[in-house]
C-alpha positions as CSV (number, residue, x, y, z in Angstrom):
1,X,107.9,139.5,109.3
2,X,108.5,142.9,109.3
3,X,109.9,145.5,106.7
4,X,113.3,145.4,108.1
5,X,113.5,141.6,108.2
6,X,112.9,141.5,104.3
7,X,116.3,143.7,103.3
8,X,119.6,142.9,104.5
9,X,121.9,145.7,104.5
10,X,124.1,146.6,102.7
11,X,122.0,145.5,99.5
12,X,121.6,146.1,96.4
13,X,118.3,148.0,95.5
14,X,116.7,148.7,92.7
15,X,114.8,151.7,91.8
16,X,112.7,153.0,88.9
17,X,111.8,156.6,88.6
18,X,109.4,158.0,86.1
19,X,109.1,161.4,84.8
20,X,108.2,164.2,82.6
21,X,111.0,163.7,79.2
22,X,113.0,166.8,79.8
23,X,116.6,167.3,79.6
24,X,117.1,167.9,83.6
25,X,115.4,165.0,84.7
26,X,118.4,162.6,84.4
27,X,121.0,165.2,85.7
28,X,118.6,165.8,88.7
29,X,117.7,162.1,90.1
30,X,121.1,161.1,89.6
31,X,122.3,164.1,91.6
32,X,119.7,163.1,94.3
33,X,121.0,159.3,94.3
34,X,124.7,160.7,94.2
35,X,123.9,162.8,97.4
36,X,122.1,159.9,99.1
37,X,123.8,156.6,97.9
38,X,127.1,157.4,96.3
39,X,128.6,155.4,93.7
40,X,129.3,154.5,90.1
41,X,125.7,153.9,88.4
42,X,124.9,152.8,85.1
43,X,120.8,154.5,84.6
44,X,119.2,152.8,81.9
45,X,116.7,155.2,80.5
46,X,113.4,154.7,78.3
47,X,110.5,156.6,76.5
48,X,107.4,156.5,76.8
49,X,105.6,155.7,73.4
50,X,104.2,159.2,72.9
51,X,107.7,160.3,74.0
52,X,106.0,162.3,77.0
53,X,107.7,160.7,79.5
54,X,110.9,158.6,80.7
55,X,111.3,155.5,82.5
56,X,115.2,155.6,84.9
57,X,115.7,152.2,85.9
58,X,119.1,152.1,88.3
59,X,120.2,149.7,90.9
60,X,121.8,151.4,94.0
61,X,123.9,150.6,97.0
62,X,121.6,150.5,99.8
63,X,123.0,150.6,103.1
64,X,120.1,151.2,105.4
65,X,116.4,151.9,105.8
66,X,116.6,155.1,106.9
67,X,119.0,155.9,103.6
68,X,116.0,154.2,101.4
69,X,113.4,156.5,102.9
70,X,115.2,159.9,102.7
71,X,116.3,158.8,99.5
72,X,112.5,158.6,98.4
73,X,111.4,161.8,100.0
74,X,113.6,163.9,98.3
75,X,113.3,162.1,94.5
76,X,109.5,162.1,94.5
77,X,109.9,166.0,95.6
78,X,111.4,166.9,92.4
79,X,109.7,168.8,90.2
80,X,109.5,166.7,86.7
81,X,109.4,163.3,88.9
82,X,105.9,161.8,88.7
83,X,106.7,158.2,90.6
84,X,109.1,156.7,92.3
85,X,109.1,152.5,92.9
């Protein structure tokens, strides 16, 4: 089974993004989904215990694999993001 046989587009697909707590973080990986996957997102956002770091858990409309993986590229290429899963 390949990669392509385990999503069926359109999906829904969720995504968590961690990075460094700083006011542009949010504005900026929203931005990047809004270029990539537009839509009305609710981002759920949480703090790491120190408070060093934040947790952006969204769901977005995928609509193919090419979408997911450009999607990726550019929100691990930003500058406070640490992860992207």
């Amino acid at each position: 089974m390949t990669s392509e046989e385990l999503l069926q587009f359109p999906c829904d697909f969720p995504l968590r993004i961690m990075g460094v707590a700083c006011p542009e973080l949010l504005d900026d990986v929203m931005s990047t989904i809004q270029k990539h996957a537009p839509g009305d997102y609710q981002p759920q956002v949480h703090a790491s215990a120190k408070g060093n770091y934040h947790a952006i858990r969204v769901t977005i409309r995928a609509t193919s694999r090419e979408q997911l993986d450009a999607l990726y590229h550019e929100l691990v290429s930003l500058k406070h993001v640490k992860v992207v899963l």
